[in-house]
Chimera marker file (.cmm) of the C-alpha trace (Angstrom):
<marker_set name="trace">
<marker id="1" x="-16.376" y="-4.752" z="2.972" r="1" g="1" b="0" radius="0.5"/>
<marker id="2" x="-13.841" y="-2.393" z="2.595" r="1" g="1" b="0" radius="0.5"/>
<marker id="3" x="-14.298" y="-2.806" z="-1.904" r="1" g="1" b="0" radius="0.5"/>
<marker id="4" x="-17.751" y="-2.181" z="-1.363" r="1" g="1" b="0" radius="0.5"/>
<marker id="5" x="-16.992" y="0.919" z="0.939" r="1" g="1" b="0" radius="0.5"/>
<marker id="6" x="-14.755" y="2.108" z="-1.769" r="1" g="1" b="0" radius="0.5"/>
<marker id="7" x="-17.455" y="1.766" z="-4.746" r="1" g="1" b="0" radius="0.5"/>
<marker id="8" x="-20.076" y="3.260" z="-2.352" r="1" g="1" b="0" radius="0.5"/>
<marker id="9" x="-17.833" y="5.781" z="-2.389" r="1" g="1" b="0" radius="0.5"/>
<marker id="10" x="-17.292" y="6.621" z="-6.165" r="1" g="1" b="0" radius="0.5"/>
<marker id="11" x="-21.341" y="5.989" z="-6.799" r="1" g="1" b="0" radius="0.5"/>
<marker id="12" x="-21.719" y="8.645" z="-4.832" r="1" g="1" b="0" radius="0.5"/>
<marker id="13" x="-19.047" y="10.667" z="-6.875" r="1" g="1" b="0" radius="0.5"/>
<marker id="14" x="-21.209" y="10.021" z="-9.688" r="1" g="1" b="0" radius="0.5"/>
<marker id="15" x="-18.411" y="7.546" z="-11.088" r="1" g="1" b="0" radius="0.5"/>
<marker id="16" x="-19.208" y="4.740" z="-13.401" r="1" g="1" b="0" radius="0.5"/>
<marker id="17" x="-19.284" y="1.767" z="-11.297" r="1" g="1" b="0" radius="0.5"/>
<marker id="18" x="-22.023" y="-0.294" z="-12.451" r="1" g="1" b="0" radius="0.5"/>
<marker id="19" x="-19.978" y="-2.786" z="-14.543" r="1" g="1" b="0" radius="0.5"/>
<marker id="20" x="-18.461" y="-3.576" z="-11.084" r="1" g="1" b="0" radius="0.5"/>
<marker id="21" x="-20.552" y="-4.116" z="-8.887" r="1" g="1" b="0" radius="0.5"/>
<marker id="22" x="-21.664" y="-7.494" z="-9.706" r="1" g="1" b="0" radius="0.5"/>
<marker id="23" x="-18.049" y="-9.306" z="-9.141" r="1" g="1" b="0" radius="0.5"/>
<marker id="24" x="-17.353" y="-7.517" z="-5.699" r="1" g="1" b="0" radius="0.5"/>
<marker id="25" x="-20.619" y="-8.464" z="-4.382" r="1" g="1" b="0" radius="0.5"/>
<marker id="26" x="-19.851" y="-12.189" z="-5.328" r="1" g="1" b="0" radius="0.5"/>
<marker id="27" x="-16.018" y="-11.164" z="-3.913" r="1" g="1" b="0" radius="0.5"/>
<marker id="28" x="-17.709" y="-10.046" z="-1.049" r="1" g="1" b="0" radius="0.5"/>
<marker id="29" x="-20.035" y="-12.803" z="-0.986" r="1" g="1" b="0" radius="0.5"/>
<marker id="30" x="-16.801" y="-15.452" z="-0.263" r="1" g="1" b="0" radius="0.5"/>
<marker id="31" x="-15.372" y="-13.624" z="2.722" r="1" g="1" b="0" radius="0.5"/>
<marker id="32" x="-18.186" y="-13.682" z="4.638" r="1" g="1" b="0" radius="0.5"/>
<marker id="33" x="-20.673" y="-10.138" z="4.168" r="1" g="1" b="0" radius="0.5"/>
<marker id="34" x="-23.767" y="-11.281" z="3.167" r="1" g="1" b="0" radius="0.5"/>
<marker id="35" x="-27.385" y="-10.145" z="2.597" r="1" g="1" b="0" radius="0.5"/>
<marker id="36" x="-30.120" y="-10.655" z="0.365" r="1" g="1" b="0" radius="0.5"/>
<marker id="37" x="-29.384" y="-8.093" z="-2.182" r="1" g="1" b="0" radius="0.5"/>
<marker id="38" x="-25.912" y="-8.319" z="-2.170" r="1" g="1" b="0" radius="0.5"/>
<marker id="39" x="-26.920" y="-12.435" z="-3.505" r="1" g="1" b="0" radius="0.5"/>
<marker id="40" x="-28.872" y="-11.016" z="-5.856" r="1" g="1" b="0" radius="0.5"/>
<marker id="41" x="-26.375" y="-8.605" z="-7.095" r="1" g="1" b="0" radius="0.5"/>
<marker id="42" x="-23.419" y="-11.237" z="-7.252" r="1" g="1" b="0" radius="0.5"/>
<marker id="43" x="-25.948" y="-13.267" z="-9.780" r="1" g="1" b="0" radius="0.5"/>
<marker id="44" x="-26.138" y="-9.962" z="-12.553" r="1" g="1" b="0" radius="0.5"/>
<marker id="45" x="-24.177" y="-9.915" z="-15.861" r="1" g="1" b="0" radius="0.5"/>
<marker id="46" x="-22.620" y="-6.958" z="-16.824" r="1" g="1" b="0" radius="0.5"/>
<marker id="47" x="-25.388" y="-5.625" z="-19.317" r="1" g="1" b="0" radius="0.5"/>
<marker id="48" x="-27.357" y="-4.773" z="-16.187" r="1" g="1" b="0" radius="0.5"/>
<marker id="49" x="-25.818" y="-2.380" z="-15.021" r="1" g="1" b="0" radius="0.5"/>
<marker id="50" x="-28.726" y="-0.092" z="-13.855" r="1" g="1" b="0" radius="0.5"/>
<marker id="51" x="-30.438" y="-2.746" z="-11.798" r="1" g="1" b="0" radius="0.5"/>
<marker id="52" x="-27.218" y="-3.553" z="-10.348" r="1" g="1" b="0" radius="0.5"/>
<marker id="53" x="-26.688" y="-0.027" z="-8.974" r="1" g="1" b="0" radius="0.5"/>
<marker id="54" x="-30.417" y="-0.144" z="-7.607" r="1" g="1" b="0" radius="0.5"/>
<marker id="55" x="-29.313" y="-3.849" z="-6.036" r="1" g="1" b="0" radius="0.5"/>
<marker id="56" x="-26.069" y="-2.400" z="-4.463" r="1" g="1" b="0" radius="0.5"/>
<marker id="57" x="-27.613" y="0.784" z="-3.060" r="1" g="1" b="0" radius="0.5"/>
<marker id="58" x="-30.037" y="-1.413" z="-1.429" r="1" g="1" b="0" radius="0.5"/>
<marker id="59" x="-27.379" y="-4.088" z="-0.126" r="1" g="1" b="0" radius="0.5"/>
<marker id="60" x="-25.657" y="-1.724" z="1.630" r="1" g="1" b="0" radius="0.5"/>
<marker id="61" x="-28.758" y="-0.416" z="3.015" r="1" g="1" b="0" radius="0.5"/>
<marker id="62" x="-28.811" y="-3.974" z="4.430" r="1" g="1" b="0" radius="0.5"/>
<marker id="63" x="-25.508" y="-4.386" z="5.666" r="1" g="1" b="0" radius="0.5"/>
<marker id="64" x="-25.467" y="-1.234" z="7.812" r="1" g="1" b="0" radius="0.5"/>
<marker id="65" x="-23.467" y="1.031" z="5.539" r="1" g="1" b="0" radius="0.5"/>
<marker id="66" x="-25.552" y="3.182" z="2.729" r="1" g="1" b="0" radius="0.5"/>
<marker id="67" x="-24.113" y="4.792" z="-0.061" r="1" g="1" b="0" radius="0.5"/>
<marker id="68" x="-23.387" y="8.425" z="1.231" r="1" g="1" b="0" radius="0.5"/>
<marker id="69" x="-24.750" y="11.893" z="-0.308" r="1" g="1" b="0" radius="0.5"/>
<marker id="70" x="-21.847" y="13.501" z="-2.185" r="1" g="1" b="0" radius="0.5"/>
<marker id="71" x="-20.716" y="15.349" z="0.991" r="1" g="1" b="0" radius="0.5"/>
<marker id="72" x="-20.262" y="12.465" z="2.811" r="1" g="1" b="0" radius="0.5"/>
<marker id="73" x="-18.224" y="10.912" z="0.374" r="1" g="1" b="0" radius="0.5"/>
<marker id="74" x="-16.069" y="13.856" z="-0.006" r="1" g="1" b="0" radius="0.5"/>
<marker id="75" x="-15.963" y="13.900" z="4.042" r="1" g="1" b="0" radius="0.5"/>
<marker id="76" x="-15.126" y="9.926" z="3.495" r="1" g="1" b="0" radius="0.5"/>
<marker id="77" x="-12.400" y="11.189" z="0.799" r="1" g="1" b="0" radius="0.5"/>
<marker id="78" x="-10.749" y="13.081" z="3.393" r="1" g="1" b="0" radius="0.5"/>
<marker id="79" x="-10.483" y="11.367" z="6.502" r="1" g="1" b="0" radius="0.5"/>
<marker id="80" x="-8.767" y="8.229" z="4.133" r="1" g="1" b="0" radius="0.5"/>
<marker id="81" x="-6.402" y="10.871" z="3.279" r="1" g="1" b="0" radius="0.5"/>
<marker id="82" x="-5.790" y="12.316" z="6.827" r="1" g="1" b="0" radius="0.5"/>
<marker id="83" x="-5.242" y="8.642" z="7.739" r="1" g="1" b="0" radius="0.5"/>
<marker id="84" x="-2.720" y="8.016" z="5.160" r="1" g="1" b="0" radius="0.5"/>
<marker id="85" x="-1.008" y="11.261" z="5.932" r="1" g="1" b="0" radius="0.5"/>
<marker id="86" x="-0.624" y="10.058" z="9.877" r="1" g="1" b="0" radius="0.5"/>
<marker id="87" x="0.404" y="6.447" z="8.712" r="1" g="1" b="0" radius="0.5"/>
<marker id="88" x="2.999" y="8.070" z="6.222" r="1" g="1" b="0" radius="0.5"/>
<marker id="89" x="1.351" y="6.015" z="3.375" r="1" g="1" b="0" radius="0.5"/>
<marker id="90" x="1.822" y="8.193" z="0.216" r="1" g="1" b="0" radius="0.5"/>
<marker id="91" x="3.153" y="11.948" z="-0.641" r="1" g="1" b="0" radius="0.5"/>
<marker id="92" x="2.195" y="14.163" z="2.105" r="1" g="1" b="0" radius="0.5"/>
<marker id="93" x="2.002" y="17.089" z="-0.058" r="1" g="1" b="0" radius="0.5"/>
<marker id="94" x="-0.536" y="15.580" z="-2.402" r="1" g="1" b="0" radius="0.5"/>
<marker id="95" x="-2.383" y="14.172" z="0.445" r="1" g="1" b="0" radius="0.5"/>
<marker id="96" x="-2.655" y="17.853" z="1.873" r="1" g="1" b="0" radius="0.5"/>
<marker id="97" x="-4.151" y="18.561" z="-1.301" r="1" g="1" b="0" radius="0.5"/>
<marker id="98" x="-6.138" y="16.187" z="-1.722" r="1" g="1" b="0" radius="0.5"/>
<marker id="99" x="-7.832" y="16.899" z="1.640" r="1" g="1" b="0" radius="0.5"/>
<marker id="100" x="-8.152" y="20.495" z="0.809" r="1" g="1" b="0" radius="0.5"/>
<marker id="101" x="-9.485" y="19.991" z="-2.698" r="1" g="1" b="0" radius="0.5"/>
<marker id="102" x="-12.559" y="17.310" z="-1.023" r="1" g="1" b="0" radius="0.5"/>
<marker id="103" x="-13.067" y="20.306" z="1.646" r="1" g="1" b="0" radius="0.5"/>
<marker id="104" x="-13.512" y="22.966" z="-0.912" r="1" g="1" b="0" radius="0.5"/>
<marker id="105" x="-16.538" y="21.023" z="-3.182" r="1" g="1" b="0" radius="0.5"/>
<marker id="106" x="-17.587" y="19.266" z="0.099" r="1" g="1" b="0" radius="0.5"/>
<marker id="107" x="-20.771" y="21.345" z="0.282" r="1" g="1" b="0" radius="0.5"/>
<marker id="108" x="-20.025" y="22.009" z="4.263" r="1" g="1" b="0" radius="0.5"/>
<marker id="109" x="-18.871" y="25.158" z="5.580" r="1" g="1" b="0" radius="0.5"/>
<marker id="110" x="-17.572" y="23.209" z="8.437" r="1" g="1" b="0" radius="0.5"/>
<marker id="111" x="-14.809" y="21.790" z="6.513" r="1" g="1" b="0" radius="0.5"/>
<marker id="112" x="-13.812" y="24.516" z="4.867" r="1" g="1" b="0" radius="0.5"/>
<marker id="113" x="-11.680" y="25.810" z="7.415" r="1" g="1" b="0" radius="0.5"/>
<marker id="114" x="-9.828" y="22.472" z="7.197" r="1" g="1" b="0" radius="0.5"/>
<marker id="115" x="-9.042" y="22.711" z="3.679" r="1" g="1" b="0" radius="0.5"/>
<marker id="116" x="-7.985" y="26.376" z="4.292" r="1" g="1" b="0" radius="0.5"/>
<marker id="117" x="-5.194" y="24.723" z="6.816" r="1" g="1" b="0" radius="0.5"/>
<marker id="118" x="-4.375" y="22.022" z="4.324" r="1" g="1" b="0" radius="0.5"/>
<marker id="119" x="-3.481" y="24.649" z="1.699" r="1" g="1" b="0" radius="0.5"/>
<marker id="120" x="-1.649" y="26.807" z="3.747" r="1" g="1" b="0" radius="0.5"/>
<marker id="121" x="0.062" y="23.533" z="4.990" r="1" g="1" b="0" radius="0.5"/>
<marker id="122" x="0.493" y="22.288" z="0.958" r="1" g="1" b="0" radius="0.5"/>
<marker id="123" x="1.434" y="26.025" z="0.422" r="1" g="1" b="0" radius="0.5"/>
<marker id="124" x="3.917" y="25.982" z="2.373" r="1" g="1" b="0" radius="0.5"/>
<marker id="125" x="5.355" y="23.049" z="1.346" r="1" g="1" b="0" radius="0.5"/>
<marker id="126" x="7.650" y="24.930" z="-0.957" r="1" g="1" b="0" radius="0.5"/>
<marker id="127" x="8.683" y="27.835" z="0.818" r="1" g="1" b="0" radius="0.5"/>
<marker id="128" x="9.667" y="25.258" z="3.644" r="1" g="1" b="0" radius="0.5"/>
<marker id="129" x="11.058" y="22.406" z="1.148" r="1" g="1" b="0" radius="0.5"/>
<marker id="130" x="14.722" y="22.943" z="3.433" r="1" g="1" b="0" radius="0.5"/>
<marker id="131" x="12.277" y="21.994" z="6.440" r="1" g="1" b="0" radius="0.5"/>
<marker id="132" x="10.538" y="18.866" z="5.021" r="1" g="1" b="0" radius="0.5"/>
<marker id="133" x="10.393" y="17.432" z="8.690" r="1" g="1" b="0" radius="0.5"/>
<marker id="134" x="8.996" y="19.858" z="9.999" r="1" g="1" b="0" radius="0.5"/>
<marker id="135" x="6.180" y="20.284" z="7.609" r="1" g="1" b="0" radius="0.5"/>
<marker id="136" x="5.444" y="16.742" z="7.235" r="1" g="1" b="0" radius="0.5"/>
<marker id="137" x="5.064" y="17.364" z="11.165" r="1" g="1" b="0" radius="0.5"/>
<marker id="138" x="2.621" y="19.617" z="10.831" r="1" g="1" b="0" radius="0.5"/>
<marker id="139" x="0.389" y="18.024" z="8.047" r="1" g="1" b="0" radius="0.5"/>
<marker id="140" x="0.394" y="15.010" z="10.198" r="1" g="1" b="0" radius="0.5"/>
<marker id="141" x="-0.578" y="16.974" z="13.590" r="1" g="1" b="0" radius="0.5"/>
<marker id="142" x="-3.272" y="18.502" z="11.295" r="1" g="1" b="0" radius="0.5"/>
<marker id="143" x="-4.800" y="15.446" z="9.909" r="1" g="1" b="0" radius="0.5"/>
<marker id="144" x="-4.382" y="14.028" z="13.093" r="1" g="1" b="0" radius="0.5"/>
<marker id="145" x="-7.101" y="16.781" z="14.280" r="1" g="1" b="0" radius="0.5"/>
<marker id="146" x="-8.910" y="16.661" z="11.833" r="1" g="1" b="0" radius="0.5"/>
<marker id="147" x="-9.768" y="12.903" z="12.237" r="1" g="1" b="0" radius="0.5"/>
<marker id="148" x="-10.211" y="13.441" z="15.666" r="1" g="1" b="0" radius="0.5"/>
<marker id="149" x="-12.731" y="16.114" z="15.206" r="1" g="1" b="0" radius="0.5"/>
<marker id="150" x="-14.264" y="13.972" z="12.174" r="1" g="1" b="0" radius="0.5"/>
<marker id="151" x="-14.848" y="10.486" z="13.695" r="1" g="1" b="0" radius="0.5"/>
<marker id="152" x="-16.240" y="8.320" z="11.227" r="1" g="1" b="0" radius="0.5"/>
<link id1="1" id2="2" r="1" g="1" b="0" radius="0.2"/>
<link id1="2" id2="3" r="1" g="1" b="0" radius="0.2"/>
<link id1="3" id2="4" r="1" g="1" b="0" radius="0.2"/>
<link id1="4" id2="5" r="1" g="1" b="0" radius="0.2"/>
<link id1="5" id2="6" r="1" g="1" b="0" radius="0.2"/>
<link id1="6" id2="7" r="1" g="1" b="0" radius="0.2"/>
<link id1="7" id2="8" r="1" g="1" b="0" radius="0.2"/>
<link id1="8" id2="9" r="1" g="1" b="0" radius="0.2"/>
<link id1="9" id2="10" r="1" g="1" b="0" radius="0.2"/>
<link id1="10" id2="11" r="1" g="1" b="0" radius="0.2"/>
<link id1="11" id2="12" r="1" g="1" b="0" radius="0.2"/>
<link id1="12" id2="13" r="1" g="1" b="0" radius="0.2"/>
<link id1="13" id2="14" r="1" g="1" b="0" radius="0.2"/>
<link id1="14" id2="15" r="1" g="1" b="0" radius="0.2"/>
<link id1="15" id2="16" r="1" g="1" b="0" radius="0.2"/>
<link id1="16" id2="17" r="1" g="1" b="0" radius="0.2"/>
<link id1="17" id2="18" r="1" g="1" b="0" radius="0.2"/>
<link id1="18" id2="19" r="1" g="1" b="0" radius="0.2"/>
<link id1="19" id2="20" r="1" g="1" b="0" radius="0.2"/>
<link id1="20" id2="21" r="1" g="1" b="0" radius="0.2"/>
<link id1="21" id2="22" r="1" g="1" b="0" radius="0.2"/>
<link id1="22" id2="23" r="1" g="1" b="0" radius="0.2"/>
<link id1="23" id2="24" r="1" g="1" b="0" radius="0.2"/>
<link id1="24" id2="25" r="1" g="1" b="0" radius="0.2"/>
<link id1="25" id2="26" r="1" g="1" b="0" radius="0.2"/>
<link id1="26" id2="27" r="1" g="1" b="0" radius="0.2"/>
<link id1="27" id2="28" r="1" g="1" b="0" radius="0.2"/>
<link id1="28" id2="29" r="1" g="1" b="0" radius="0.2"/>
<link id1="29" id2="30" r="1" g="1" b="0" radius="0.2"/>
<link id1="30" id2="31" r="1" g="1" b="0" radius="0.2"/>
<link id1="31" id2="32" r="1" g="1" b="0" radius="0.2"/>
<link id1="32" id2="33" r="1" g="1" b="0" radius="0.2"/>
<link id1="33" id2="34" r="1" g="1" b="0" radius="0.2"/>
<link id1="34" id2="35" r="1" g="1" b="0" radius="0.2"/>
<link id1="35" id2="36" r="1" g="1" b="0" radius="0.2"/>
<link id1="36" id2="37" r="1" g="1" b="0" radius="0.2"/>
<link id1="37" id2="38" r="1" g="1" b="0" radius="0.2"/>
<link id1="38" id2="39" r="1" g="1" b="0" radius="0.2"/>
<link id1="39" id2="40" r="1" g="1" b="0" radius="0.2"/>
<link id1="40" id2="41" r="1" g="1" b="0" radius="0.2"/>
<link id1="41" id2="42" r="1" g="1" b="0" radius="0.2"/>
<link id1="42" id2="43" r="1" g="1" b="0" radius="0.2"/>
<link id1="43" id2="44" r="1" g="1" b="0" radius="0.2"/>
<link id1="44" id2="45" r="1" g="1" b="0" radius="0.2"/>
<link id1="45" id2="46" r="1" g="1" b="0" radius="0.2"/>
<link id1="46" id2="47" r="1" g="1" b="0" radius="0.2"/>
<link id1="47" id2="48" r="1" g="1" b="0" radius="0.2"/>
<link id1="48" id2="49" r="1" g="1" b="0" radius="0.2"/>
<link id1="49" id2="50" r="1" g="1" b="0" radius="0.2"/>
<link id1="50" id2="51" r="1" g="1" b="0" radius="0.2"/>
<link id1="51" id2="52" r="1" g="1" b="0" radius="0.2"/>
<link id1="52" id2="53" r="1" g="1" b="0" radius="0.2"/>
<link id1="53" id2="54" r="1" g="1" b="0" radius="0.2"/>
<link id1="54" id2="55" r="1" g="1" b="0" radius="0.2"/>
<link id1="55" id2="56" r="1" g="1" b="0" radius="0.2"/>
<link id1="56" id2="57" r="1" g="1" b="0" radius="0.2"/>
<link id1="57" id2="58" r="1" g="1" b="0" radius="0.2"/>
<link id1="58" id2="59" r="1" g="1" b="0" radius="0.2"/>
<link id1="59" id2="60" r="1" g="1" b="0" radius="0.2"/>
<link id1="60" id2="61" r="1" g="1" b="0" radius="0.2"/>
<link id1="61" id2="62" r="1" g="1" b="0" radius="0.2"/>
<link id1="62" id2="63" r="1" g="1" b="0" radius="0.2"/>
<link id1="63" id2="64" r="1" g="1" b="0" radius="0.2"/>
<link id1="64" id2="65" r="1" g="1" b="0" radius="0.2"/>
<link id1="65" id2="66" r="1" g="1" b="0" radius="0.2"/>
<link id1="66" id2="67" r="1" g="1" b="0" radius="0.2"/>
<link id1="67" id2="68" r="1" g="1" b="0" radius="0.2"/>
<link id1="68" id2="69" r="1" g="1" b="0" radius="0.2"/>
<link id1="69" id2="70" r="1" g="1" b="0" radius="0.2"/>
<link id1="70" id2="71" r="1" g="1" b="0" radius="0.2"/>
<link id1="71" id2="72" r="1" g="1" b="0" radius="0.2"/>
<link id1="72" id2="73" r="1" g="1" b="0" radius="0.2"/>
<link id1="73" id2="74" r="1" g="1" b="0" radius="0.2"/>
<link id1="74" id2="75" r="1" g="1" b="0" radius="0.2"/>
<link id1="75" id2="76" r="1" g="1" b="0" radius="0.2"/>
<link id1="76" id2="77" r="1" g="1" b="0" radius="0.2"/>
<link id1="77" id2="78" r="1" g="1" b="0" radius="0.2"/>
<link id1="78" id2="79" r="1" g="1" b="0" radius="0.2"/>
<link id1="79" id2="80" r="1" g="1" b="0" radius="0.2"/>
<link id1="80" id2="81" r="1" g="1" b="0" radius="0.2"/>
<link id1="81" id2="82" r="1" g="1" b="0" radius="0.2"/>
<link id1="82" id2="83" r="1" g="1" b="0" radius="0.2"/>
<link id1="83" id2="84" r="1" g="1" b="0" radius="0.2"/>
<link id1="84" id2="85" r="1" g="1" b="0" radius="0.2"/>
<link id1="85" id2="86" r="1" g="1" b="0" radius="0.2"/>
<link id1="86" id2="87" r="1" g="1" b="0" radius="0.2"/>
<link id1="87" id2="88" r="1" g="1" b="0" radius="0.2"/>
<link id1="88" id2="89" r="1" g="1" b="0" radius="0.2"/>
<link id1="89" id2="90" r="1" g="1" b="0" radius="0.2"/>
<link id1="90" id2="91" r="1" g="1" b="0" radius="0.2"/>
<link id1="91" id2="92" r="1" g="1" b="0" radius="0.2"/>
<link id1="92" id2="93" r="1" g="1" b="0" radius="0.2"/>
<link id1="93" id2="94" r="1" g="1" b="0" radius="0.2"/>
<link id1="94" id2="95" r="1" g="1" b="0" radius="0.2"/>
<link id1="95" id2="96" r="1" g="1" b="0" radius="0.2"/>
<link id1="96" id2="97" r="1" g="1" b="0" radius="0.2"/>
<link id1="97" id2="98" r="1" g="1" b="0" radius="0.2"/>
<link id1="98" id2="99" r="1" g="1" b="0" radius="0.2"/>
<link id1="99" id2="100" r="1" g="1" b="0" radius="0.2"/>
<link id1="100" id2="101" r="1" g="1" b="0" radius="0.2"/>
<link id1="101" id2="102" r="1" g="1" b="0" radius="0.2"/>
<link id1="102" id2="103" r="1" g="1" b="0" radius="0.2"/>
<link id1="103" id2="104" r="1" g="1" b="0" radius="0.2"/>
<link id1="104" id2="105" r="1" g="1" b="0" radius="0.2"/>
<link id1="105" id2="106" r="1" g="1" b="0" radius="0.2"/>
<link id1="106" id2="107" r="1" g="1" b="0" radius="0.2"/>
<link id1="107" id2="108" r="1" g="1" b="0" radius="0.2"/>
<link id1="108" id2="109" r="1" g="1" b="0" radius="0.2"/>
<link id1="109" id2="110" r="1" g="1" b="0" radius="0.2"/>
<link id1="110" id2="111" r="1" g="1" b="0" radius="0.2"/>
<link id1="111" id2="112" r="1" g="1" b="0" radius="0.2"/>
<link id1="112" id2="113" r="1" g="1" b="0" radius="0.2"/>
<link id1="113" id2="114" r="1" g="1" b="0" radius="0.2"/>
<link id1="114" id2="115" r="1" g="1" b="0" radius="0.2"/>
<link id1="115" id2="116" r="1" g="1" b="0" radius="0.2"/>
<link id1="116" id2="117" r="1" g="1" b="0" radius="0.2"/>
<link id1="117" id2="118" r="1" g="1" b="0" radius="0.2"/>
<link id1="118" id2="119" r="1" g="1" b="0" radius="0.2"/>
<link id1="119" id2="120" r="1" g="1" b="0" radius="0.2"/>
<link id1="120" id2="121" r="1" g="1" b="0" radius="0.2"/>
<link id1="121" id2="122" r="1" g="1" b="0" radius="0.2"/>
<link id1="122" id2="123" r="1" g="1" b="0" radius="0.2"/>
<link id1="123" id2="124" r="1" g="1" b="0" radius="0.2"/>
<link id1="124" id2="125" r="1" g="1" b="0" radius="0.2"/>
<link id1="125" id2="126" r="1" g="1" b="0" radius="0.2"/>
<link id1="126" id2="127" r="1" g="1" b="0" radius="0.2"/>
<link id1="127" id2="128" r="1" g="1" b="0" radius="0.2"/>
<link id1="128" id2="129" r="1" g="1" b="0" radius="0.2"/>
<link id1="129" id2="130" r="1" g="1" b="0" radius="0.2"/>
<link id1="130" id2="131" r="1" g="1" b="0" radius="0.2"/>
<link id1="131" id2="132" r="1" g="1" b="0" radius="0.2"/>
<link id1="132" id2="133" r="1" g="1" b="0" radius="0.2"/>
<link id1="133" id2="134" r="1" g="1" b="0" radius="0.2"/>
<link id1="134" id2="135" r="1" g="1" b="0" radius="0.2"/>
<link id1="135" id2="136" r="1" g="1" b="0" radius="0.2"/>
<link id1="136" id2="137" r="1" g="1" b="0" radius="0.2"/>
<link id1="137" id2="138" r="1" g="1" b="0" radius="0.2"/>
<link id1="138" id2="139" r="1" g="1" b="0" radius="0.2"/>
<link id1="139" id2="140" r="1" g="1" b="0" radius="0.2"/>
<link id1="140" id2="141" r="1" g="1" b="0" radius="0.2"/>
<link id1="141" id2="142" r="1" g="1" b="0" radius="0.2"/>
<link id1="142" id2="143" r="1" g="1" b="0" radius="0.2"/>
<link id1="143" id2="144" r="1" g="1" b="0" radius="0.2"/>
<link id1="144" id2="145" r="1" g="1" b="0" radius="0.2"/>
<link id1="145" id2="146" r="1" g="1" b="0" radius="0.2"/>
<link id1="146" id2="147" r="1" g="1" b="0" radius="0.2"/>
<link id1="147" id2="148" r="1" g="1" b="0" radius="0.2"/>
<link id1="148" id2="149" r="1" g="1" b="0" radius="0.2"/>
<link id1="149" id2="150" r="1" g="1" b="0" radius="0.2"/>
<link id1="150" id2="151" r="1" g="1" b="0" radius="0.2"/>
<link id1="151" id2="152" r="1" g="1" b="0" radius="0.2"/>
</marker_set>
């Protein structure tokens, strides 16, 4: 589920994903998520790429999990960062950025006040590079907030 999350996701972005979307539905298809559409999707070739999008967006309908509006994949964008940031899974200064970059084109005013801490926090980074701990710290105490705040 988590692959078709993922191209949910960049659809959403406006990414190219049609080419794709046939082989995780039938990848989907063998560990268990089913639904009509998603069937119907896993039986496409490649040169129909349109119809699969249509397919997809309606198999996720299905399964409980539709494709997002931009914002909500940018939202979606963040909170996987915040989580890798609290797991210490990647660079936690590109992961601050990343979060604050998502919150500035998210569309919600809301958020932008957590990007604003993200940059000061990514900001930061240098002027506190002798304090890595301690700004790795606070990143994760942020995020951690944030995802709080955030549920999914």
């Amino acid at each position: 589920m988590e692959q078709l999350r993922d191209l949910a996701i960049r659809l959403a972005m406006d990414e190219p994903v049609g080419d794709d979307l046939s082989m995780a539905a039938a990848h989907a298809l063998t560990r268990g998520v089913d639904s009509p559409s998603l069937r119907e999707l896993a039986g496409l070739s490649k040169g129909q790429s349109r119809e699969a999008v249509d397919l997809f967006r309606q198999a996720m309908d299905e399964l409980g999990c539709p494709v997002p509006d931009k914002s909500g994949a940018r939202l979606h964008l963040m909170r996987k960062a915040a989580a890798n940031l609290v797991a210490g899974k990647g660079d936690p200064e590109d992961l601050a950025h990343q979060i604050y970059w998502q919150a500035c084109y998210s569309g919600l005013p809301e958020l932008r006040a957590v990007g604003d801490r993200f940059l000061e926090l990514y900001a930061g980074w240098g002027a506190m590079y002798d304090q890595a701990e301690a700004a790795v710290a606070a990143m994760k105490a942020t995020a951690q907030s944030f995802l709080r705040d955030h549920p999914a």
